[in-house]
C-alpha positions, 0 to 999 in steps of 0.5 A: 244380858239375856234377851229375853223381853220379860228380863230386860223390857220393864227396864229398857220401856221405863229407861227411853219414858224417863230419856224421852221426859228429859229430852222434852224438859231440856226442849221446854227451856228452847224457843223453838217449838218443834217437836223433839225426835226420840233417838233413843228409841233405836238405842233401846230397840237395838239392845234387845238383840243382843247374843243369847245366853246361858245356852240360849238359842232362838228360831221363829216359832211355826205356829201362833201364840195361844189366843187365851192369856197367860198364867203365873208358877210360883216358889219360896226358895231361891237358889243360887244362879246356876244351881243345878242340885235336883230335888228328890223325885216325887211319883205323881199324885194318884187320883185327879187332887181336889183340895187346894192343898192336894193342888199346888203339891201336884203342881209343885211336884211336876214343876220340880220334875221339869227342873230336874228330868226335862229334856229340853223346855222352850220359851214359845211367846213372851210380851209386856203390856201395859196394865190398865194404862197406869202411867203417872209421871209426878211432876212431870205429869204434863209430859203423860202423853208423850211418855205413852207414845213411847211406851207404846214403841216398844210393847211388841210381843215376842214370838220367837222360840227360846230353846233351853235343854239340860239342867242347868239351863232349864234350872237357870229359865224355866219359872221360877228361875234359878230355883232348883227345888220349888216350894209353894206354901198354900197359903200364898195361893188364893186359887187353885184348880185342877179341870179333867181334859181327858188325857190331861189335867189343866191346873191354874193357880193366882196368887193371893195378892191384889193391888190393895195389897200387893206382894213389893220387890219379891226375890226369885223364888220368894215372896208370894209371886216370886215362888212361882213365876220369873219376877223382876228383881231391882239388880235387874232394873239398875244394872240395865241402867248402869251408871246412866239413871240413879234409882231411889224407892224402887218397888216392884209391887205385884198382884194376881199373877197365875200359871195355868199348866197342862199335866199329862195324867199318866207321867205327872208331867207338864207339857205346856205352861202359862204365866201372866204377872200384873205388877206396878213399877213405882220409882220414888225418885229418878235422876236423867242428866239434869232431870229430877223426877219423883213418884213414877209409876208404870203398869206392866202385864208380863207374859210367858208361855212355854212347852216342855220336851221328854 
């Protein structure tokens, strides 16, 4: 599996919760009441070293993480893993675009350039926090502080570097992933701005959804977020869990993701990229060993940043 914490993080954070719920529901029937000590934390700590993939190697980035948070791209056509196909190159808008329309093109085209011209492009931070604090455990609500605790072992930002360099590998990572030729309706795009930075234009575009209607179980390169940023699909969910936890109802419901990226003005070409995903992971029904629990729900925040190589 990839060891990237935004691919794997939702999955192993909700996995030792749903461990640590069942571990605390057999103690209630013990007469003891010592508090019980999670070992599966270190189970799911050591599964986020596992050997990188697809090409993927990692170092210790020099220099912090950005202060300001992240942002959010998006695509409405999946490819298939590994597709390495480039789509028709596009020249650059000429003038700063102005409508929102003229916007995600002029982003749409530069991103579609990474895919297919980029030497090299680098995952430089990722982390996963927890929104809002939402965390509801159904009927096992009493056990929410416990749950937290445990969350909160495993939200560690990563800031090493993921370096990714020739097509395939940028096609395969860079959001969206596995889409060679990205395409962004308009409409799917409540925001759009392009600022002047002098020798760069900073364009940001947010998502129209919002928690009162959000975009459910979008796939790669699909739906309203899926188009432009690195979504969790449920086969990544189940397939982390193997044939230890049975899933029922899984949505992953996503809202107000953005991307805010740097486009130099002479080459149309990004040279840094930001994504931020809140979304709400709702299970209907969860089975651990002996334990049946319904209706959880977890907030997660998803963060990426990246930079582009010539």
């Amino acid at each position: 599996m990839n060891t990237s914490i935004r691919k794997i993080l939702s999955a192993i954070l909700v996995l030792t919760m749903l461990f640590g719920i069942a571990a605390c529901g057999k103690d209630k029937d013990k007469t003891t009441t010592a508090p019980e000590t999670t070992t599966e934390e270190t189970t799911a700590a050591s599964d986020e070293t596992q050997a990188p993939v697809n090409g993927e190697t990692s170092e210790e980035t020099t220099a912090a993480a950005p202060s300001d948070t992240t942002a959010a791209p998006s695509t409405t056509e999946a490819a298939t893993a590994g597709e390495t196909k480039a789509p028709a190159t596009e020249a650059p808008v000429s003038g700063k675009p102005s409508t929102k329309d003229e916007i995600v093109k002029y982003y749409e085209t530069a991103v579609n350039k990474v895919k297919s011209q980029a030497k090299s492009v680098a995952k430089v931070y990722s982390n996963a926090e927890h929104y809002k604090n939402i965390l509801e455990l159904g009927n096992y609500s009493a056990l929410k502080s416990i749950a937290s605790n445990l969350m909160g072992t495993f939200m560690k930002a990563d800031d090493k570097r993921y370096d990714f360099a020739g097509a395939a590998a940028i096609v395969e990572n860079f959001p969206p992933r596995k889409v060679s030729n990205v395409k962004i309706d308009p409409s799917t795009i409540a925001e759009a701005k392009c600022d002047d930075k002098g020798t760069y234009y900073e364009v940001y575009l947010k998502a129209n959804s919002s928690e009162s209607n959000p975009d459910v179980n979008p796939p790669t390169g699909g739906g309203k977020v899926g188009q432009f940023v690195n979504v969790v699909e449920e086969k990544q969910i189940t397939d982390a869990a193997g044939n230890m936890v049975q899933f029922k109802n899984l949505e992953n419901r996503y809202f107000d993701a953005w991307v805010k990226a740097k486009i130099d003005k002479a080459t149309g070409n990004i040279t840094e990229l930001e994504t931020y995903l809140p979304s709400v992971m709702y299970f209907g029904e969860v089975k651990v060993t002996l334990i049946n629990a319904k209706d959880i729900s977890v907030g997660l925040a998803y963060i990426e940043k990246w930079t582009v190589t010539w």
